[in-house]
N, CA, C and O atoms as a CHARMM CRD file, in Angstrom:
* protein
*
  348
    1    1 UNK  N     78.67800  61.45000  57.17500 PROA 1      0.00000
    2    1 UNK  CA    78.72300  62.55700  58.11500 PROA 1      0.00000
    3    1 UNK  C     77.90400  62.17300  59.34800 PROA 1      0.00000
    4    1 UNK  O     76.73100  61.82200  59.21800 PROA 1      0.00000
    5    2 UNK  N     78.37600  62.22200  60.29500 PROA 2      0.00000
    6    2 UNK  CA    77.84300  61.93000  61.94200 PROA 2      0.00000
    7    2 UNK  C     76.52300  62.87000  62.03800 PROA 2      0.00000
    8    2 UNK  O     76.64500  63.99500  61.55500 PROA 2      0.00000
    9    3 UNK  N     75.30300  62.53200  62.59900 PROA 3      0.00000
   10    3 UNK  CA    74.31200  62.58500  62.53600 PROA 3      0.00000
   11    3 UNK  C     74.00800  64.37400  63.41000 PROA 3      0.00000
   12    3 UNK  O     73.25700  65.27100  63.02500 PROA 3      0.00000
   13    4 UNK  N     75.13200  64.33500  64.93000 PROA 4      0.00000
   14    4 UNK  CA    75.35900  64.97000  65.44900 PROA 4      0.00000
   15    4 UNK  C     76.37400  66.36100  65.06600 PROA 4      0.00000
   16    4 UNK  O     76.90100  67.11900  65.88100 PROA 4      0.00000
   17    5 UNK  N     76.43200  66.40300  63.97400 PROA 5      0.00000
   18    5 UNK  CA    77.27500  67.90500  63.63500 PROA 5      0.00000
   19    5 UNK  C     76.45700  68.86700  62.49400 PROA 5      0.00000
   20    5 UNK  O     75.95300  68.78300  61.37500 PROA 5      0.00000
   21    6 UNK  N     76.75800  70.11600  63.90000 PROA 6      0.00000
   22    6 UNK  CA    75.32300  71.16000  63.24100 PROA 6      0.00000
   23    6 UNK  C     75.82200  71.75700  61.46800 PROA 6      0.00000
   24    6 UNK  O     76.92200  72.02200  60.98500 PROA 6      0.00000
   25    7 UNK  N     74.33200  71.78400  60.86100 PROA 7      0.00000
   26    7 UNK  CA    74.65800  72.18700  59.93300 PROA 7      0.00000
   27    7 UNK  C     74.57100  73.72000  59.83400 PROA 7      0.00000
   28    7 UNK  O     74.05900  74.44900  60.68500 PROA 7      0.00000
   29    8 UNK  N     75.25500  74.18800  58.44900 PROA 8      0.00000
   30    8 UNK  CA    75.34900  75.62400  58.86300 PROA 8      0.00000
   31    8 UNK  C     75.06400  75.82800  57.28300 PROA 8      0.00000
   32    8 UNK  O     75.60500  75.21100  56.36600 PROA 8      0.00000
   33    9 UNK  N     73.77600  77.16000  57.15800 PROA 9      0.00000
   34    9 UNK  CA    73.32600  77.51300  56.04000 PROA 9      0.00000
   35    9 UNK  C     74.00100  78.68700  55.52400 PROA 9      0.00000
   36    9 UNK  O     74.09100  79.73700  56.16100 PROA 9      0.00000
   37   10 UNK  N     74.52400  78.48000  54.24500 PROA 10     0.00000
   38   10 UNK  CA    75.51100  79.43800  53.87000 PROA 10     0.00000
   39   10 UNK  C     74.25300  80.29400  52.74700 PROA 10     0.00000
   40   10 UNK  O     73.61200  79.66900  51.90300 PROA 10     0.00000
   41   11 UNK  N     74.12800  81.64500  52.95900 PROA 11     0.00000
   42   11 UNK  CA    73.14600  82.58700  52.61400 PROA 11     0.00000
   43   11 UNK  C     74.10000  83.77200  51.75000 PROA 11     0.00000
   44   11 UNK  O     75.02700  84.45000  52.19300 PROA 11     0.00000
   45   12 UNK  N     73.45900  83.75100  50.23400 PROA 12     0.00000
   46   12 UNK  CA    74.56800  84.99200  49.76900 PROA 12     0.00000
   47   12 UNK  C     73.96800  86.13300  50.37600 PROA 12     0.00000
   48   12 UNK  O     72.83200  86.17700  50.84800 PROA 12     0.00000
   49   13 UNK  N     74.91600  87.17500  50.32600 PROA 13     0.00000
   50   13 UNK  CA    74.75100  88.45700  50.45000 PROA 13     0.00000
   51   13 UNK  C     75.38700  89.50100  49.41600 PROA 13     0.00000
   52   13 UNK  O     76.44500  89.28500  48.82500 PROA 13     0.00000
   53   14 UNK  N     74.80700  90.37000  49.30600 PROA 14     0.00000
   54   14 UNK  CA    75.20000  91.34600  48.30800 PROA 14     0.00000
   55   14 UNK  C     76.33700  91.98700  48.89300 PROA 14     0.00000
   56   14 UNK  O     76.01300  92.29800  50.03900 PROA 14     0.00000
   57   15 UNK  N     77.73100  92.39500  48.61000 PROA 15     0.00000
   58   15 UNK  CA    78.34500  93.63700  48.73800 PROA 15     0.00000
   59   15 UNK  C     78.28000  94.87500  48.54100 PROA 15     0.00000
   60   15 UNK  O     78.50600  95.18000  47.37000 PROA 15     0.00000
   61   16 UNK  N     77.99500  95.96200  49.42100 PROA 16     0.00000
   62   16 UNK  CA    77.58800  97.37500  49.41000 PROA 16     0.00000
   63   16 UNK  C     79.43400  98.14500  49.30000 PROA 16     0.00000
   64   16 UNK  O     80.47700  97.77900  49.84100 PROA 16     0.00000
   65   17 UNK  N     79.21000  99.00800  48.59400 PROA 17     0.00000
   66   17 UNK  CA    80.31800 100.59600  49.10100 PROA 17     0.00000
   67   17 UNK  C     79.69700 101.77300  49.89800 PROA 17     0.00000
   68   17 UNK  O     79.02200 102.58300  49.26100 PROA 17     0.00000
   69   18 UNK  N     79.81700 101.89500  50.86400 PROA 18     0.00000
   70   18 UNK  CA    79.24600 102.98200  51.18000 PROA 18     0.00000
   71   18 UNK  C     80.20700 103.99200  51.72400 PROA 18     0.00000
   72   18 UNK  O     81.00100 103.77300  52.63800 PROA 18     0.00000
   73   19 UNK  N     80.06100 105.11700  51.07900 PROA 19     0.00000
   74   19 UNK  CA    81.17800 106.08300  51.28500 PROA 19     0.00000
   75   19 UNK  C     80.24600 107.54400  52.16200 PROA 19     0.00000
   76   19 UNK  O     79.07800 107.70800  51.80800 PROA 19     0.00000
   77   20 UNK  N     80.80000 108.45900  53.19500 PROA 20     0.00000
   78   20 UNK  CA    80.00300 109.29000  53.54200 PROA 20     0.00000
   79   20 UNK  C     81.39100 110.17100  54.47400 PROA 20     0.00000
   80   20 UNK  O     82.54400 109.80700  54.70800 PROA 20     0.00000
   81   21 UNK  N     80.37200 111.89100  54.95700 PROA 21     0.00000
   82   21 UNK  CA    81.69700 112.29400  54.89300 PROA 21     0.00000
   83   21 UNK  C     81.59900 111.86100  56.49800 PROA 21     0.00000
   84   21 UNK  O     80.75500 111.07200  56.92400 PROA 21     0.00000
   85   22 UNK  N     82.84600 112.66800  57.49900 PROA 22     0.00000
   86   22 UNK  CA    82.83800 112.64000  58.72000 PROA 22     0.00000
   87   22 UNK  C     81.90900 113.09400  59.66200 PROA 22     0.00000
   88   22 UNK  O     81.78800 112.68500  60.81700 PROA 22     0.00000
   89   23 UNK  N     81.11500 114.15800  58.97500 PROA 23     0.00000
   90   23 UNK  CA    79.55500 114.63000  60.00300 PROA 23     0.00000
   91   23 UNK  C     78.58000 113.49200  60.03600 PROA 23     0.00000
   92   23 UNK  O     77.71800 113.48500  60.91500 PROA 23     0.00000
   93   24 UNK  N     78.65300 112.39800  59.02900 PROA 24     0.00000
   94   24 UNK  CA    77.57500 111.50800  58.94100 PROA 24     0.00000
   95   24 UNK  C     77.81400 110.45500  59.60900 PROA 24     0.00000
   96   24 UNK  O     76.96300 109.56500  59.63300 PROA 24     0.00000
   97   25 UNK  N     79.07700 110.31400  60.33000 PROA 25     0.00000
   98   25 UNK  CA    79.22600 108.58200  60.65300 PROA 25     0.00000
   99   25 UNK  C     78.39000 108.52200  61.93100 PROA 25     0.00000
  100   25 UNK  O     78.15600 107.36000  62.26400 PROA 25     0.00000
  101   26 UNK  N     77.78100 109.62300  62.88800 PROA 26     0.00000
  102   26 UNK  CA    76.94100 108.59300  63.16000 PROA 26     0.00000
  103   26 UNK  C     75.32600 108.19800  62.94000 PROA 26     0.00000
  104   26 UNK  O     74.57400 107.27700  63.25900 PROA 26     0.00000
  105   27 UNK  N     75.27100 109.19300  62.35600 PROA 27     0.00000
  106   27 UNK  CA    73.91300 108.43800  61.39400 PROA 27     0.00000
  107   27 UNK  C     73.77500 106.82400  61.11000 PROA 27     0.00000
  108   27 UNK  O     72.97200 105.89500  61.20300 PROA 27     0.00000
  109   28 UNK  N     75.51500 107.22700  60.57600 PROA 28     0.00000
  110   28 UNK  CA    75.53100 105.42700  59.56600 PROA 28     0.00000
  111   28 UNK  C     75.59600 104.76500  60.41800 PROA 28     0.00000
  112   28 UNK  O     75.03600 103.68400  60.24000 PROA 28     0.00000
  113   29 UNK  N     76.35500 104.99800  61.95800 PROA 29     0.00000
  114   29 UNK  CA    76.47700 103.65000  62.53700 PROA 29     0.00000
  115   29 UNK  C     75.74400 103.47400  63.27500 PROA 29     0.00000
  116   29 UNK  O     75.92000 102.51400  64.02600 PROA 29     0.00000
  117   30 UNK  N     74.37800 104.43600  63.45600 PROA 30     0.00000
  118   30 UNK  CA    73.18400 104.31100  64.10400 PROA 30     0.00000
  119   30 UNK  C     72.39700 102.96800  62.79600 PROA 30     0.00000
  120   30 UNK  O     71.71400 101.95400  62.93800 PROA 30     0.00000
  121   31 UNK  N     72.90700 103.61500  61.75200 PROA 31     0.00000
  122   31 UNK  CA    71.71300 102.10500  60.85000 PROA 31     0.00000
  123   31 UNK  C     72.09400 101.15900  60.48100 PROA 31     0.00000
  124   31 UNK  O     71.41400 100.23000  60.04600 PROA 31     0.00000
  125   32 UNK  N     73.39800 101.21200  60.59300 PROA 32     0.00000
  126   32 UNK  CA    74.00100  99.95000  60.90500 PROA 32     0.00000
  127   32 UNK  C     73.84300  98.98500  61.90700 PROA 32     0.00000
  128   32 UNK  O     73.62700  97.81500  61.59300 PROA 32     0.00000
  129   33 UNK  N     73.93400  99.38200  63.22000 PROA 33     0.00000
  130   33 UNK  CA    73.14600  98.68700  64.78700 PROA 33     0.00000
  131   33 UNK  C     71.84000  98.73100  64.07700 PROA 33     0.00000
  132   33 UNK  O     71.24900  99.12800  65.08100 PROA 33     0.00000
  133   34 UNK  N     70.79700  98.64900  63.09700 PROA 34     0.00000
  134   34 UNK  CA    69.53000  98.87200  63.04900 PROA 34     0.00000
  135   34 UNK  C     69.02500  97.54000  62.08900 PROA 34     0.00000
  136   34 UNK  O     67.87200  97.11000  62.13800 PROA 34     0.00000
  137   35 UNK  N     69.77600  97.13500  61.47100 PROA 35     0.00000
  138   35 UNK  CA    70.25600  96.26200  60.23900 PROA 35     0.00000
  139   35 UNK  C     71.03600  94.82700  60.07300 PROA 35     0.00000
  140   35 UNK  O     72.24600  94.95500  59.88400 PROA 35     0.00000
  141   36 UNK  N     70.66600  93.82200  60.10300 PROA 36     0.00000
  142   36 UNK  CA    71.58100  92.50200  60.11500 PROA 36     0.00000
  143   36 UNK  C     72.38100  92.84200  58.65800 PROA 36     0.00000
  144   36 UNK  O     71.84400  92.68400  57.56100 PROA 36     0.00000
  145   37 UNK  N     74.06700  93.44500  58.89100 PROA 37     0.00000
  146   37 UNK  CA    74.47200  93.63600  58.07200 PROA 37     0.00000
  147   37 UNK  C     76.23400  93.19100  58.46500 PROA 37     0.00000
  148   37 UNK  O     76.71200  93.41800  59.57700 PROA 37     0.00000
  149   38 UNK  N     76.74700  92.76300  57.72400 PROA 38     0.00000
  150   38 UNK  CA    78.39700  92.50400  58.10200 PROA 38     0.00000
  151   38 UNK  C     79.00900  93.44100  57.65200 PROA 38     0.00000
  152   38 UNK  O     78.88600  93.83800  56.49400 PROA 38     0.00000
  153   39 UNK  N     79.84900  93.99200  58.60900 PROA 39     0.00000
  154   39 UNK  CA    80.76300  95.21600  58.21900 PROA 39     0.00000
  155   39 UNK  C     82.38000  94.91900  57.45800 PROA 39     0.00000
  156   39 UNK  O     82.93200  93.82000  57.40200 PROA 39     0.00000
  157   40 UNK  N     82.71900  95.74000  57.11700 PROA 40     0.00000
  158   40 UNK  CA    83.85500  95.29500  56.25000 PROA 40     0.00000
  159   40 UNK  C     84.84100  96.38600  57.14800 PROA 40     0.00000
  160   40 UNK  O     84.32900  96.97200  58.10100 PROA 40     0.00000
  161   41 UNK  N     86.05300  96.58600  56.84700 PROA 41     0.00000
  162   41 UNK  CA    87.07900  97.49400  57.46000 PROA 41     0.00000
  163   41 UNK  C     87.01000  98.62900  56.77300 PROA 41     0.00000
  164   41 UNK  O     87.21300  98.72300  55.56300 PROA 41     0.00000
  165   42 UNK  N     86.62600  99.82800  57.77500 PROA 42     0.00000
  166   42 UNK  CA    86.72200 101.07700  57.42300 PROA 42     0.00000
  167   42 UNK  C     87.55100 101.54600  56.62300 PROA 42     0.00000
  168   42 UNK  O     88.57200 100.92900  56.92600 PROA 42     0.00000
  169   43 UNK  N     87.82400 102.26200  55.75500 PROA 43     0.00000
  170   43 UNK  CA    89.02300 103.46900  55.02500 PROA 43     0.00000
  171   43 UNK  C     88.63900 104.33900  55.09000 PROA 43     0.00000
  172   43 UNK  O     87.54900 104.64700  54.60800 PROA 43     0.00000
  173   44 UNK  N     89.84300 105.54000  56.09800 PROA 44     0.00000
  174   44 UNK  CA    89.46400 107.35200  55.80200 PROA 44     0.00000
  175   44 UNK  C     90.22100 107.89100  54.90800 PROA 44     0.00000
  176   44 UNK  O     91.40800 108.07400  54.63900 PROA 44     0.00000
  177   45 UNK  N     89.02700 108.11800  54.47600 PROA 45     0.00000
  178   45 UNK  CA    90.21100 109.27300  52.97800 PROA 45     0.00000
  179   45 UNK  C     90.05000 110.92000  53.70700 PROA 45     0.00000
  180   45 UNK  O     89.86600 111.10400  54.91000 PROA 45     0.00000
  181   46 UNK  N     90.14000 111.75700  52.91200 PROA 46     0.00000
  182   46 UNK  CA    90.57000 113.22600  53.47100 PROA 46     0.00000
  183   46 UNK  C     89.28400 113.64900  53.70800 PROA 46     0.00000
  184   46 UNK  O     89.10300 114.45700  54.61900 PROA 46     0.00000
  185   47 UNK  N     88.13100 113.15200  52.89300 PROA 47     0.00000
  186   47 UNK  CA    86.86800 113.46800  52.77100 PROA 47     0.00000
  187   47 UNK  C     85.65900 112.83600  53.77300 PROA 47     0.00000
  188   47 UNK  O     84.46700 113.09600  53.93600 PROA 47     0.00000
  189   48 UNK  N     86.76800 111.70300  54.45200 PROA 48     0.00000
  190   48 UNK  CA    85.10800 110.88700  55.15800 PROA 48     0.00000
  191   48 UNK  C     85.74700 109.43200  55.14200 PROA 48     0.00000
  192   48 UNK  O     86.90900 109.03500  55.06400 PROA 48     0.00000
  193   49 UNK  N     84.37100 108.72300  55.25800 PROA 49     0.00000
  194   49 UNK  CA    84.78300 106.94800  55.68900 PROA 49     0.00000
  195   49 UNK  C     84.57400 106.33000  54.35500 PROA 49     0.00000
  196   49 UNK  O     84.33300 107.22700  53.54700 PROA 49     0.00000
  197   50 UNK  N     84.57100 105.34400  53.88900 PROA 50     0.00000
  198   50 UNK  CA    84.21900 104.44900  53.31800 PROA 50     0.00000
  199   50 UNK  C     84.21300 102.91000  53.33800 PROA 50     0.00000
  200   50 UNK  O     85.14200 102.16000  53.03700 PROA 50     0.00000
  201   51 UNK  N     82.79600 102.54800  53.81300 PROA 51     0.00000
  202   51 UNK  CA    82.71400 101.07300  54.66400 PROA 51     0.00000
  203   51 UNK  C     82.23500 100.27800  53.57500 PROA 51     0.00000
  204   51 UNK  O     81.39500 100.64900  52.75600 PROA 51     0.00000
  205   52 UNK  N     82.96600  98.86000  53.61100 PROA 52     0.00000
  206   52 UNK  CA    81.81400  98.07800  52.93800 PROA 52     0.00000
  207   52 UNK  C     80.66000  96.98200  53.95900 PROA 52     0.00000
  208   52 UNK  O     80.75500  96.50800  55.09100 PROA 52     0.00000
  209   53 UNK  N     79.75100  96.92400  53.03300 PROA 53     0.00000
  210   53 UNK  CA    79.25100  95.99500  54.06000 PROA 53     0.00000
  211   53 UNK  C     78.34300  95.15800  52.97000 PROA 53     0.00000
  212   53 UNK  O     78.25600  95.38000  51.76200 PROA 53     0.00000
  213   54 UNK  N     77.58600  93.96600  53.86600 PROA 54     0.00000
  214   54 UNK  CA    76.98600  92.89100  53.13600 PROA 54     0.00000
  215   54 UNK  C     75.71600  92.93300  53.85300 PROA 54     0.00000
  216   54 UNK  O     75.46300  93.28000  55.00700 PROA 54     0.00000
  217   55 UNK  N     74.77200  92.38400  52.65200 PROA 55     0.00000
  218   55 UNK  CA    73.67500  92.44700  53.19700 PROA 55     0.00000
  219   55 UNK  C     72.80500  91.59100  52.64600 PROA 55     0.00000
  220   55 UNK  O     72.96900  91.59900  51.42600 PROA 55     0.00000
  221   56 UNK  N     71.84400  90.76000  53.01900 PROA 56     0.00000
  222   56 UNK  CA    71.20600  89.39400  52.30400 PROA 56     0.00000
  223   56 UNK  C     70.13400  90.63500  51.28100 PROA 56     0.00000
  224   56 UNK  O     69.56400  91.71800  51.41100 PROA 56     0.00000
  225   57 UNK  N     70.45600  89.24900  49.97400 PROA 57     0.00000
  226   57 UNK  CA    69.55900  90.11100  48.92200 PROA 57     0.00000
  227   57 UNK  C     67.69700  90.63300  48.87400 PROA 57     0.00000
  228   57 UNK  O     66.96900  91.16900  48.03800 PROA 57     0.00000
  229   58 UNK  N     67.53600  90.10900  50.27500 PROA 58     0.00000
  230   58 UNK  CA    65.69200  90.82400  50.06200 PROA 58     0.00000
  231   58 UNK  C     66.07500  91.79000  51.43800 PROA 58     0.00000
  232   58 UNK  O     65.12000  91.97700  52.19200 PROA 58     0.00000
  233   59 UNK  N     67.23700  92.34800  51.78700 PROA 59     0.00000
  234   59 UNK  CA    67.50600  93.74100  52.56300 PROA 59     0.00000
  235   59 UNK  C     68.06500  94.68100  51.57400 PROA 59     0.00000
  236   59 UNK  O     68.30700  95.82600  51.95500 PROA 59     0.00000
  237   60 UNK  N     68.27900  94.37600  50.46600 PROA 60     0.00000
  238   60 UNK  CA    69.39400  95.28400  49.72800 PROA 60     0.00000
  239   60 UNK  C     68.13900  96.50900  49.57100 PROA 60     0.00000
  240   60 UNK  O     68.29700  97.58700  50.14400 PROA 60     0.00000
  241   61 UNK  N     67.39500  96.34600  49.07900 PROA 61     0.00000
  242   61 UNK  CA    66.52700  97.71000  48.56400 PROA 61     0.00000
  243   61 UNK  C     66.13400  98.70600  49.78000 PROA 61     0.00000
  244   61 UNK  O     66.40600  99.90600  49.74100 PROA 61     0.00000
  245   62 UNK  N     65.48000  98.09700  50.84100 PROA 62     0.00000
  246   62 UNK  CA    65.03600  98.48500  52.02600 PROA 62     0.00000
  247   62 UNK  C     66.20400  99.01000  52.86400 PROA 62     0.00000
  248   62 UNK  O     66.07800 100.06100  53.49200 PROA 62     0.00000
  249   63 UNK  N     67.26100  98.34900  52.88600 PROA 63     0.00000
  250   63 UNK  CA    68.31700  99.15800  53.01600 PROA 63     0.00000
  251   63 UNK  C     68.95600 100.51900  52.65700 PROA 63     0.00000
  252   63 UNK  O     69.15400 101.57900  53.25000 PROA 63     0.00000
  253   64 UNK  N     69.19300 100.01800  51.41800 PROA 64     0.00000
  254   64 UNK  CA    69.53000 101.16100  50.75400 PROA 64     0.00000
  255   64 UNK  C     68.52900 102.38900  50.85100 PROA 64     0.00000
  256   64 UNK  O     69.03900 103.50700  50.93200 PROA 64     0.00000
  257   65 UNK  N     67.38800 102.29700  50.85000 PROA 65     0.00000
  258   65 UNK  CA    66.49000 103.26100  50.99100 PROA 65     0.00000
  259   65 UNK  C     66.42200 104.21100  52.03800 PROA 65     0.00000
  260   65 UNK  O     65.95400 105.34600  51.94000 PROA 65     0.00000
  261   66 UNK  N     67.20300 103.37700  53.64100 PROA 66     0.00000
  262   66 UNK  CA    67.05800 103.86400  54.80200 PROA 66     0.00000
  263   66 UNK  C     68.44800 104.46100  54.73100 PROA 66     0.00000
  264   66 UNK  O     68.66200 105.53100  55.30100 PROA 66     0.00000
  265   67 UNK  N     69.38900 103.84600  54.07700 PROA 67     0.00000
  266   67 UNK  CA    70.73200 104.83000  53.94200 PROA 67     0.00000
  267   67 UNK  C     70.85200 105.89800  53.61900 PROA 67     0.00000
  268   67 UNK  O     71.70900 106.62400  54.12100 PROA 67     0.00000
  269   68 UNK  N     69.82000 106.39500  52.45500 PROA 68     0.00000
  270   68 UNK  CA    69.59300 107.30500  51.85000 PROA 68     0.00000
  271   68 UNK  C     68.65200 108.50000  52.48900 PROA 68     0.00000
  272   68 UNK  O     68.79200 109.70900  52.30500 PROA 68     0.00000
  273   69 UNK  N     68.00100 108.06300  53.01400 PROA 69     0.00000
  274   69 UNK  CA    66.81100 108.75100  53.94400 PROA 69     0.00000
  275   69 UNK  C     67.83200 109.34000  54.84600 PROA 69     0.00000
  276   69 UNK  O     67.88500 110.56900  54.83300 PROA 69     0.00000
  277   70 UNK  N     68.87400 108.53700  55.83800 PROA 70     0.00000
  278   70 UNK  CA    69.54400 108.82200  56.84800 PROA 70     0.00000
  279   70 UNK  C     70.49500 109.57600  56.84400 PROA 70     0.00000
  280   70 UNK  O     70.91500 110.22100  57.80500 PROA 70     0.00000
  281   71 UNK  N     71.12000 109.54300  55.21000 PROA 71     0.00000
  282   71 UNK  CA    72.33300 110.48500  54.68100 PROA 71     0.00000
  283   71 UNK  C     71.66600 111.48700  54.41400 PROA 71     0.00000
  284   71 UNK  O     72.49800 112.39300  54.44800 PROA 71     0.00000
  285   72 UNK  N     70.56800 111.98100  54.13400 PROA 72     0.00000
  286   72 UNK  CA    69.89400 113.14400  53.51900 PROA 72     0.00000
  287   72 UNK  C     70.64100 113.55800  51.96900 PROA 72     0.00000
  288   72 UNK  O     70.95800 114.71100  51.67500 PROA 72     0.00000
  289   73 UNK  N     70.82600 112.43200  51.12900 PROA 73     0.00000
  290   73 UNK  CA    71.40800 113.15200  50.06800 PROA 73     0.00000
  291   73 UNK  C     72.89000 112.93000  50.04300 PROA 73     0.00000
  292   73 UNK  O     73.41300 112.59900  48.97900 PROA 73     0.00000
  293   74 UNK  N     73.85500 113.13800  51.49600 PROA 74     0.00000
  294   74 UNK  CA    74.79600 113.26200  51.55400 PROA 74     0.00000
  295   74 UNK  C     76.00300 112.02200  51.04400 PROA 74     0.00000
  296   74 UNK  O     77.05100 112.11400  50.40400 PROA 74     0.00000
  297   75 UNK  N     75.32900 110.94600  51.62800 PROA 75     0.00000
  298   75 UNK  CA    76.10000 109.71200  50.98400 PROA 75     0.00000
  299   75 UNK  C     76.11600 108.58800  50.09000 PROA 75     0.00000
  300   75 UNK  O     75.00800 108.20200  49.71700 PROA 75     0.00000
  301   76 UNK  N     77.32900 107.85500  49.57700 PROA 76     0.00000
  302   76 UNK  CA    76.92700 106.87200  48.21500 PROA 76     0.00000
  303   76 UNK  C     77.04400 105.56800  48.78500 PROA 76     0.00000
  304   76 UNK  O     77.75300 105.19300  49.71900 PROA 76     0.00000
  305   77 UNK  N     76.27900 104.97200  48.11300 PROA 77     0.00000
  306   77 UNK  CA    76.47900 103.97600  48.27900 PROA 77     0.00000
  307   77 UNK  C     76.35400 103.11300  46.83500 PROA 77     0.00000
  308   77 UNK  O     75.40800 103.32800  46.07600 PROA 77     0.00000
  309   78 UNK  N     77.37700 102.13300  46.53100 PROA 78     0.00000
  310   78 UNK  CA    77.72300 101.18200  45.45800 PROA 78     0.00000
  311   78 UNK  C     77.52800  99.92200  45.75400 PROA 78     0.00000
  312   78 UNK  O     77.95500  99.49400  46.82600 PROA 78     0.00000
  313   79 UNK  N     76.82400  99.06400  44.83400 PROA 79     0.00000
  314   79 UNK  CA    76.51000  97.61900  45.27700 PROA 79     0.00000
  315   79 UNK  C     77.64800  97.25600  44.02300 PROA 79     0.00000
  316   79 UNK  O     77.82900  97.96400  43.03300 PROA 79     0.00000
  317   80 UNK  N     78.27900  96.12000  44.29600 PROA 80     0.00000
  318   80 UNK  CA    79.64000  95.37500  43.96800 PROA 80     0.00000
  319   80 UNK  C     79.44400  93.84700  43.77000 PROA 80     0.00000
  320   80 UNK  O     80.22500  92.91000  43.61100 PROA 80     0.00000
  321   81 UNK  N     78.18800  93.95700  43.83700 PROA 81     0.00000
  322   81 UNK  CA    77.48700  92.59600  43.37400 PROA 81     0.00000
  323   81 UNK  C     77.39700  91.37100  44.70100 PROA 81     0.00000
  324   81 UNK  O     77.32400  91.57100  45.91300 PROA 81     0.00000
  325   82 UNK  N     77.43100  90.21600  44.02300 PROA 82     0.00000
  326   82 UNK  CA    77.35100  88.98100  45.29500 PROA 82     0.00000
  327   82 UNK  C     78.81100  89.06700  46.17600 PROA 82     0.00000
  328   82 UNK  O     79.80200  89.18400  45.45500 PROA 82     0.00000
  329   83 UNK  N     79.03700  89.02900  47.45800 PROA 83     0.00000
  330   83 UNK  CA    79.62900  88.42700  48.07300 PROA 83     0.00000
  331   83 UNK  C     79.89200  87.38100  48.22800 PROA 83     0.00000
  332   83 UNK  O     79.05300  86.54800  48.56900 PROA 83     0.00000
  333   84 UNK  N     81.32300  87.06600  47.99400 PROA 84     0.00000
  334   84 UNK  CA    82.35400  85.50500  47.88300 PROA 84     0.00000
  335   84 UNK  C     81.71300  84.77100  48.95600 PROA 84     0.00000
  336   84 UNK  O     81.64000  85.56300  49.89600 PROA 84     0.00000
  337   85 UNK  N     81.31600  83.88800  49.22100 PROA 85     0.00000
  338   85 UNK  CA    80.85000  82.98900  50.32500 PROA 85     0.00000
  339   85 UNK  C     81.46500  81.87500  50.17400 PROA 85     0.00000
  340   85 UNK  O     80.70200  80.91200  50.24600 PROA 85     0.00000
  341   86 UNK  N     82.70700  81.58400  49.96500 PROA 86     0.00000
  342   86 UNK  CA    83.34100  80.45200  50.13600 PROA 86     0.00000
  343   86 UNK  C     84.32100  80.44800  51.04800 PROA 86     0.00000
  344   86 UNK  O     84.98700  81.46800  51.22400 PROA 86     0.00000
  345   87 UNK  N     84.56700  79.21900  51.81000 PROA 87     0.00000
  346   87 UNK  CA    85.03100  79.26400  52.90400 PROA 87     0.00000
  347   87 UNK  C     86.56200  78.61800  52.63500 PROA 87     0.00000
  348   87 UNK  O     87.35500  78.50200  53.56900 PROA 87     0.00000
């Protein structure tokens, strides 16, 4: 491998569900801009959004904590384990 080609550190991240209704999205997407987190593609069901997103495993708790704080109760969130990191 040529001396000159950048390397690139592949970092797992956990997969989140986070489901919440339509009064909350912008809470969420206020802590989302707040958060190094990768977003996944929205789904609206009749009830609200449900986003996934990823998040490196020493944010998962601290995260989740501020999701919860920010939903007041209102929203879930499901961890879905490691995120596929293969390219």
């Amino acid at each position: 491998m040529p001396a000159d080609r950048p390397r690139f550190e592949v970092r797992p991240r956990w997969q989140l569900r986070l489901s919440i209704g339509f009064a909350d999205q912008g809470a969420l997407y206020h802590l989302l801009d707040t958060w190094d987190v990768t977003k996944g593609e929205e789904e609206y069901t009749p009830s609200g959004v449900t986003l996934p997103v990823q998040v490196y495993p020493e944010d998962q708790e601290g995260f989740t904590q501020a999701f919860e704080d920010a939903m007041r109760g209102n929203g879930e969130l499901a961890v879905l384990g490691l995120a596929d990191t293969e390219r």
